[in-house]
C-alpha positions in Angstrom: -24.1 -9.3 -18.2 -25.4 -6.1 -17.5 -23.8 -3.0 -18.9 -23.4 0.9 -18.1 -23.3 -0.1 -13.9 -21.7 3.0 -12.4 -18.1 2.7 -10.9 -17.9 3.0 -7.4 -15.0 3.4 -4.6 -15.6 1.8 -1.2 -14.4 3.4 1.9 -10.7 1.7 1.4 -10.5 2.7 -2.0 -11.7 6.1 -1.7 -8.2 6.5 1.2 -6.0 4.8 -1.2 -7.1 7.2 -4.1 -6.5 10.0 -1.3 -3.1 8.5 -0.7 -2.2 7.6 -4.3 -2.9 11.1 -6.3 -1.5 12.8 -3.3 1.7 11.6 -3.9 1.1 11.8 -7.5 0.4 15.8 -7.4 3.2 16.2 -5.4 5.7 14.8 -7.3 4.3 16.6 -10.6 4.4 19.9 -8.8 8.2 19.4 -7.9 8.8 18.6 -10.9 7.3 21.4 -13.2 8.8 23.4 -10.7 12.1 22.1 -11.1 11.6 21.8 -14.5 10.1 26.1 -15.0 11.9 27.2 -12.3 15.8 27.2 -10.4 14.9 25.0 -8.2 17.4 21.7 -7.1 16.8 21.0 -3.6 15.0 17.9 -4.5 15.9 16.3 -7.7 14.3 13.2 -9.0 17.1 10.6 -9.5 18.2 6.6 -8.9 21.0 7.2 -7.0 19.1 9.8 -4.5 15.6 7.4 -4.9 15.7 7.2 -0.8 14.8 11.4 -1.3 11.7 10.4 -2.7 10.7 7.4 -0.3 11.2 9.3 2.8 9.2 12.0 1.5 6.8 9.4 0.7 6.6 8.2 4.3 6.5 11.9 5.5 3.3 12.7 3.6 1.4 9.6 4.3 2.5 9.3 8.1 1.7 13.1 9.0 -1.1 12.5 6.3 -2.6 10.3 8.6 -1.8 11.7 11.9 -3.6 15.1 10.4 -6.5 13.4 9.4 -6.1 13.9 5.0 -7.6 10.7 5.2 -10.5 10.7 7.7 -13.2 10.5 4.9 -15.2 12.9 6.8 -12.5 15.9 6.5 -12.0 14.8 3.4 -15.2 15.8 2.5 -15.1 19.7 4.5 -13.7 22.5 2.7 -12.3 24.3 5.8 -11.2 21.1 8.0 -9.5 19.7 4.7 -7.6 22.9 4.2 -6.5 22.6 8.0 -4.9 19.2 7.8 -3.2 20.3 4.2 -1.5 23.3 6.5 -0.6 21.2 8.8 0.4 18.1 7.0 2.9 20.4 5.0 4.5 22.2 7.6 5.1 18.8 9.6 6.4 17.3 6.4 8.4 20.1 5.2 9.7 20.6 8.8 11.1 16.9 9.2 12.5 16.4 5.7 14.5 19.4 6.6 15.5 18.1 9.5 16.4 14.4 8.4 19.4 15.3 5.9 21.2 12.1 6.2 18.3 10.7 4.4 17.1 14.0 2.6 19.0 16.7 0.5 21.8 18.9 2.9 19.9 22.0 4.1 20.5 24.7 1.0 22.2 27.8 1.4 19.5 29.5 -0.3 16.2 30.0 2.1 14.0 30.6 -1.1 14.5 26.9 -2.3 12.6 25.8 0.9 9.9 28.3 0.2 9.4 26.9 -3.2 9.9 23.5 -1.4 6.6 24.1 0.9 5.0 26.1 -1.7 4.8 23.3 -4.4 3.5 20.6 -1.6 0.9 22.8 -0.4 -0.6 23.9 -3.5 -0.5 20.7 -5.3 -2.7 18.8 -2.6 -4.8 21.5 -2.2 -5.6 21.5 -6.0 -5.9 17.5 -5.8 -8.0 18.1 -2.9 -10.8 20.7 -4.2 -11.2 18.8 -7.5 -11.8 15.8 -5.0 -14.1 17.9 -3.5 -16.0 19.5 -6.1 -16.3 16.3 -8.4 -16.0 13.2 -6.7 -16.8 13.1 -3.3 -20.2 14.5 -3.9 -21.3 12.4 -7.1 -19.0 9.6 -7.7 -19.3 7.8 -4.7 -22.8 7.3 -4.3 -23.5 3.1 -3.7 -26.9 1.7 -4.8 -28.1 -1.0 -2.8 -30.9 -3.2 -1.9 -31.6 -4.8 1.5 -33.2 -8.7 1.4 -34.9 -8.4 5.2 -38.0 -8.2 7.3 -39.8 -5.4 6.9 -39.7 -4.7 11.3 -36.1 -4.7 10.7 -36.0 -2.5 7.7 -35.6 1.0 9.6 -32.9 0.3 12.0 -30.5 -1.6 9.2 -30.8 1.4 7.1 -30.5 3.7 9.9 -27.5 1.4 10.9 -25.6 1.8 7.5 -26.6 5.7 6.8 -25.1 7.1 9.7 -21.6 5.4 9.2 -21.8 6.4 5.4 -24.1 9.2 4.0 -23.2 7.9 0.1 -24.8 4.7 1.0 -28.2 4.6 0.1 -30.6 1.6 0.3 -33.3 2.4 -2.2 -35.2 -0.6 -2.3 -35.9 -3.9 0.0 -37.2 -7.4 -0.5 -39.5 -8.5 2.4 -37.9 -11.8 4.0 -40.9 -12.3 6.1 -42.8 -14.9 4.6 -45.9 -14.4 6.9 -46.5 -10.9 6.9 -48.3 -8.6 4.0 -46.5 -6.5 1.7 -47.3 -2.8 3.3 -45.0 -0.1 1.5 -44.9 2.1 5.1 -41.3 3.3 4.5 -39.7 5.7 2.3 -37.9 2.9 1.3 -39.6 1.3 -2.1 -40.8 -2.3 -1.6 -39.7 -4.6 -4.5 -41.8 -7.3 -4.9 -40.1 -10.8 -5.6 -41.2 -10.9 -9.3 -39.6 -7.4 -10.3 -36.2 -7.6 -8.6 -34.3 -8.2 -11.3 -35.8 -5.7 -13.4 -35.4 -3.2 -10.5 -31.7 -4.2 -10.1 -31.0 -3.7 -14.1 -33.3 -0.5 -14.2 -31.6 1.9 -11.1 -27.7 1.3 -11.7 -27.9 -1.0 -8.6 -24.7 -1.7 -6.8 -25.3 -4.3 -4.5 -27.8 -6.9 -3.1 -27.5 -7.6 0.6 -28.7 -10.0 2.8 -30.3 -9.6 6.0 -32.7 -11.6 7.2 -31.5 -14.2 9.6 -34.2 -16.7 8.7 -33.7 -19.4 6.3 -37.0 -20.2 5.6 -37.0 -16.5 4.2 -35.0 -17.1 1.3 -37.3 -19.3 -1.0 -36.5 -21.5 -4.0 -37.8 -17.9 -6.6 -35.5 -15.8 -4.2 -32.4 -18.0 -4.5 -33.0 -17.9 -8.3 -33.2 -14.5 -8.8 -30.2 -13.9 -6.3 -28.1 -16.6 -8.9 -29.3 -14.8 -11.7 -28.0 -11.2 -10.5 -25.1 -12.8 -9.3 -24.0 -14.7 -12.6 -24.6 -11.4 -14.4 -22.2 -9.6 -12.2 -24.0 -8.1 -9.3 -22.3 -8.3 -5.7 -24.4 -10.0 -3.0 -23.5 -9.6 0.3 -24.1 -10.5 4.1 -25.3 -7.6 6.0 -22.9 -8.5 8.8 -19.9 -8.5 5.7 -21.1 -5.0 4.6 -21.8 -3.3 8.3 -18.2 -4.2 9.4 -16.8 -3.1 6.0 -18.7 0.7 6.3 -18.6 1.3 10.3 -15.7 -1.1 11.7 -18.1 -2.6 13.9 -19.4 -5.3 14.9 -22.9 -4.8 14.7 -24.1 -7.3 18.0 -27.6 -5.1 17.9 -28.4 -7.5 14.8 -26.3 -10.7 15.4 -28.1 -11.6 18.5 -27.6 -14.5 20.7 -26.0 -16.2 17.1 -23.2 -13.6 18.0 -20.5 -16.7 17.9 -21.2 -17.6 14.5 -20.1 -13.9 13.0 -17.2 -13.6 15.4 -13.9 -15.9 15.0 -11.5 -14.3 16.7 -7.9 -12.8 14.9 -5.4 -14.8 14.9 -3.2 -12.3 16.5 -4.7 -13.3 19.9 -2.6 -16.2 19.4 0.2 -15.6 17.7 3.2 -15.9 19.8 5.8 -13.8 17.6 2.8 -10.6 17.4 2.3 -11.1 21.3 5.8 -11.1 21.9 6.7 -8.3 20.1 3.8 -6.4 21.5 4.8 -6.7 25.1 7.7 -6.0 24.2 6.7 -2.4 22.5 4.5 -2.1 25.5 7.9 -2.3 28.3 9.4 -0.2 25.8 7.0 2.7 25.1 5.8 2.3 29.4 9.2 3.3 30.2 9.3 6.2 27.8 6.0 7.4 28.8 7.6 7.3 32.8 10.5 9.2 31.8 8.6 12.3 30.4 5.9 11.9 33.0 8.6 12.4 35.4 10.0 15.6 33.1 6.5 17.1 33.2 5.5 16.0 36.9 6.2 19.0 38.7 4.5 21.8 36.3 1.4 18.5 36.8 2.1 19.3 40.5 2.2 23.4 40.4 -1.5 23.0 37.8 -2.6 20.7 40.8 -2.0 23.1 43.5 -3.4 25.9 41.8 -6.9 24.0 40.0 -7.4 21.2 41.8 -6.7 21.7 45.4 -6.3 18.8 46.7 -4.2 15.3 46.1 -2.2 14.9 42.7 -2.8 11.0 42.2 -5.7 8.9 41.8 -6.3 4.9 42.0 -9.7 3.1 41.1 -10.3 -0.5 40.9 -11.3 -1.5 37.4 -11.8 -4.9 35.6 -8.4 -6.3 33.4 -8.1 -9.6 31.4 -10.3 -12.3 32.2 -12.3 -10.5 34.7 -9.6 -9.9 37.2 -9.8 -6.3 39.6 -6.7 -4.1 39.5 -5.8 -1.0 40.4 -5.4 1.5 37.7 -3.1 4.9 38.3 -4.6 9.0 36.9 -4.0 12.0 37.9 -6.9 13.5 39.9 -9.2 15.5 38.0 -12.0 15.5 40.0 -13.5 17.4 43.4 -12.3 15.2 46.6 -15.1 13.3 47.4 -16.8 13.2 43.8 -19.1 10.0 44.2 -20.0 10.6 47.8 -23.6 9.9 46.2 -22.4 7.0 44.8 -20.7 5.6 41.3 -21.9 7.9 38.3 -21.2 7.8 34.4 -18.8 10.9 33.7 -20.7 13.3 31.7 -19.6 16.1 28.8 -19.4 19.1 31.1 -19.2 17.0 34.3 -19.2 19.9 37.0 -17.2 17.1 39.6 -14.2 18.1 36.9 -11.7 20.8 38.1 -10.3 23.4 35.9 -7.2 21.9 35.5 -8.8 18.3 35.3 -10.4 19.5 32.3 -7.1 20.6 30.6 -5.4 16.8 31.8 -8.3 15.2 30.1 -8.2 17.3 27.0 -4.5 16.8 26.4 -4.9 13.2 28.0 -2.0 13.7 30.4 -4.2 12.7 33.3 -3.8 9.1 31.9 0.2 9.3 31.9 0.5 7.3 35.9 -0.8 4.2 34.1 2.0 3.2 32.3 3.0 1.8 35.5 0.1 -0.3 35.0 1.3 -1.5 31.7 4.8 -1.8 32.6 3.3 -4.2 35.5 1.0 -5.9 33.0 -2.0 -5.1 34.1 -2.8 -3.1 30.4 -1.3 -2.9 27.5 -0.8 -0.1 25.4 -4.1 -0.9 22.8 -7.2 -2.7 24.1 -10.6 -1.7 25.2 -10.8 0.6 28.1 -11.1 -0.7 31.4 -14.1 -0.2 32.9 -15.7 0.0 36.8 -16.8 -3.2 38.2 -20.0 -1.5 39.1 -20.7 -0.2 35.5 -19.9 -3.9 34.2 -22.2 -5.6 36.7 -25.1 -2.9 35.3 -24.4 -2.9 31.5 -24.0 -6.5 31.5 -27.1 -7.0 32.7 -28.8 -5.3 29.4 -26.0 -5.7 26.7 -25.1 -8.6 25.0 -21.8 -10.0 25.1 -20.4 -7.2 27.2 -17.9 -9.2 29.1 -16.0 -10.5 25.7 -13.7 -7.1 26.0 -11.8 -9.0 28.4 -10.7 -11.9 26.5 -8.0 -9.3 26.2 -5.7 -6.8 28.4 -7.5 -3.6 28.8 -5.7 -0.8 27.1 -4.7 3.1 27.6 -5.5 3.9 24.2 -8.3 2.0 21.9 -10.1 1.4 18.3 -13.3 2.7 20.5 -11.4 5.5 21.9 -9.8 7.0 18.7 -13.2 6.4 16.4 -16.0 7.5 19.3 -17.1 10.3 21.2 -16.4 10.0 25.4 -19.3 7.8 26.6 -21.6 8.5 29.6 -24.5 6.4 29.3 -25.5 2.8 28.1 -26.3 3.7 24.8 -22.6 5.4 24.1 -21.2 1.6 25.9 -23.4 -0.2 23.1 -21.5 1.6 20.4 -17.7 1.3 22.2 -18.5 -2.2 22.9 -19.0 -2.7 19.0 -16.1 -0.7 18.3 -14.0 -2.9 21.2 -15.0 -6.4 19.6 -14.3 -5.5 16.0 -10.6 -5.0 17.1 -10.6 -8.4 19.1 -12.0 -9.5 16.0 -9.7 -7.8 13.8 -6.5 -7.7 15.9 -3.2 -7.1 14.1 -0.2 -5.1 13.6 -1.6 -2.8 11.0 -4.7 -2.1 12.6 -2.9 -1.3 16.1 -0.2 1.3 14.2 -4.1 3.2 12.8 -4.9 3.5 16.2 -1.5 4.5 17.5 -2.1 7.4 14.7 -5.2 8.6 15.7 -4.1 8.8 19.2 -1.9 11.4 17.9 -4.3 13.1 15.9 -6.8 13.2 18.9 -4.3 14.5 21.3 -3.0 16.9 18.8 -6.7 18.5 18.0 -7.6 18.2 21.6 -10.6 15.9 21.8 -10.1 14.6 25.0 -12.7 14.3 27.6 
């Protein structure tokens, strides 16, 4: 076996060491300051433990919501100190506010400074050393791709952008027929040095991409054994772009699309479906109650930027390719597409003043919880789209029409993880997005998106 490989954290392990020390710091700041200090607001103790769970679910719920886990802000000085301000305040705030299950509010106001001072500073010291010594070094991943060498660019290009500590250093060229021709920056390993390359440059990982099986020869299949035995991880490209981008990545699986995608088991489970149409009546008649609340300061913004009629319908495709009518808010000139159907754009100058605020906040999408409470949409799926824009991306994408194996829904794993799209390309990268949830499906993953909804709405990256 081969010794002195360098540990590393994937993308899951690297949140649940967020999560874990977190809460670790946190605890150890309360108590040293309990222990230096006359501090007894919170007390450590086994007939009180529910004081420490709650605070628990505080941190890693507004955690989340705030984005202490979004890898990316993990990773930024300013934007990480940003979520720590707000994370504490939200957490501090509720636990104060929850005393049936927290300590009784104290009569002395400096205990809840020292309260919000020890949370604060303890994550932002857990978060600068993760800053300053392990997000830049110790997550670096070695790899080598097995592929053809007119595939090499866009697989690394593919894995790169979803992960900058991801580096393919090295490839095996699957073609059989072509010559070896090192034209990438990406060193060519020729079959009979593999194994000395792997053992020689801390590799990590081999994976597999070529899609050919006369590619992998009897001398490749050995030497793949052979790392393998001695405790190198061999994966599936497919395996490894779903792990890093939560994807699907259909740009590689081509017309053998069906043999990477079994659908999750949610899509037929009875008891999940159940219980998410009910949640979906539920939180529809929530959202009608506060749209009715907030409808008439809607109407006054209407009369005032937009001039003109306060609701909107368009006819868009639902589950198994059937036409309904979904509900908005109008944020658009009357008469917008009197030149005919057109992608939305950043900057659109057919949105009104106060369109651009309903989009921002996403409050232009409150009508269509009539459509879920009428079943047209649920509450998570892929975003219904136009007819027209269906007809014209199916044409040139793969697999388009798969998002509607599924109810179309107001909020999405596309919607919370991707820019606003207005042209093919950005549909290419939803659509991937879209079929890993279908893929994917479950109660977990739908209470992620439900919390990054939250967290785009509260940072205000609507479009």
């Amino acid at each position: 076996m081969y010794k002195n490989k360098k540990i590393h954290f994937e993308v899951s392990e690297r949140k649940i060491l967020l999560k874990v020390f977190d809460i670790i710091f946190v605890f150890l700041s309360l108590f040293l300051v309990s222990y230096f200090f006359e501090f007894k607001y919170f007390r450590f103790s086994t007939t009180n433990y529910y004081w420490t769970l709650v605070l628990v679910l505080y941190l890693n719920i507004f955690g989340s919501v705030f984005e202490m886990y979004n890898l990316q802000v993990a990773s930024s000085q300013f934007q990480i100190i940003r979520s720590i301000i707000l994370t504490t305040c939200t957490t501090v705030l509720f636990y104060l506010l929850t005393p049936v299950y927290t300590p009784f509010l104290p009569s002395n106001r400096l205990q809840i400074v020292m309260f919000f001072l020890a949370i604060f500073f303890s994550l932002l010291a857990w978060r600068i050393f993760y800053l300053k010594f392990l997000a830049s070094h110790r997550f670096i991943k070695k790899a080598i791709l097995v592929c053809d060498e007119d595939q090499l660019d866009e697989l690394v290009l593919g894995l790169l952008n979803a992960d900058s500590h991801y580096k393919i250093i090295g490839f095996v060229n699957s073609d059989v027929n072509s010559e070896l021709e090192n034209i990438s920056a990406i060193n060519t390993i020729p079959l009979n040095e593999l194994d000395n390359y792997v053992r020689n440059n801390n590799i990590s990982e081999i994976v597999i991409a070529s899609q050919k099986t006369e590619a992998i020869t009897v001398g490749l299949y050995n030497q793949l054994i052979n790392l393998l035995e001695n405790g190198f991880i061999i994966r599936e490209y497919t395996q490894v772009y779903e792990a890093i981008t939560h994807r699907i990545p259909v740009h590689y699986v081509s017309r053998d699309f069906y043999r990477y995608f079994p659908f999750s088991r949610s899509n037929h489970n009875k008891l999940y479906l159940s219980f998410v149409r009910i949640s979906e009546i539920v939180f529809s008649l929530i959202g009608l109650a506060i749209g009715l609340i907030i409808l008439p300061l809607i109407y006054i913004g209407n009369l005032i930027g937009n001039r003109g009629s306060l609701f909107y319908s368009q006819e868009r495709i639902g589950k198994n390719g059937s036409v309904f009518k979904i509900y908005k808010y109008r944020t658009m000139l009357q008469n917008a597409e009197v030149n005919g159907a057109v992608f939305t754009t950043i900057n659109d100058s057919r949105i009104t003043s106060f369109g651009k605020f309903l989009r921002k906040t996403r409050l232009d999408e409150f009508p269509q919880f009539l459509n879920i409470l009428k079943g047209d949409m649920g509450i998570i799926g892929p975003r219904p789209e136009r007819p027209i824009f269906v007809s014209e991306i199916a044409e040139v994408m793969p697999f388009y029409e798969t998002r509607h194996v599924m109810k179309p829904g107001l909020t999405g794993w596309a919607q919370v993880n991707y820019t606003y799209g207005d042209s093919i390309e950005d549909s290419l990268v939803k659509l991937q997005y879209d079929l890993y949830y279908i893929k994917h499906r479950s109660l977990f993953l739908d209470i992620d998106i439900v919390i990054k909804t939250f967290s785009t709405i509260l940072f205000y990256r609507g479009q």
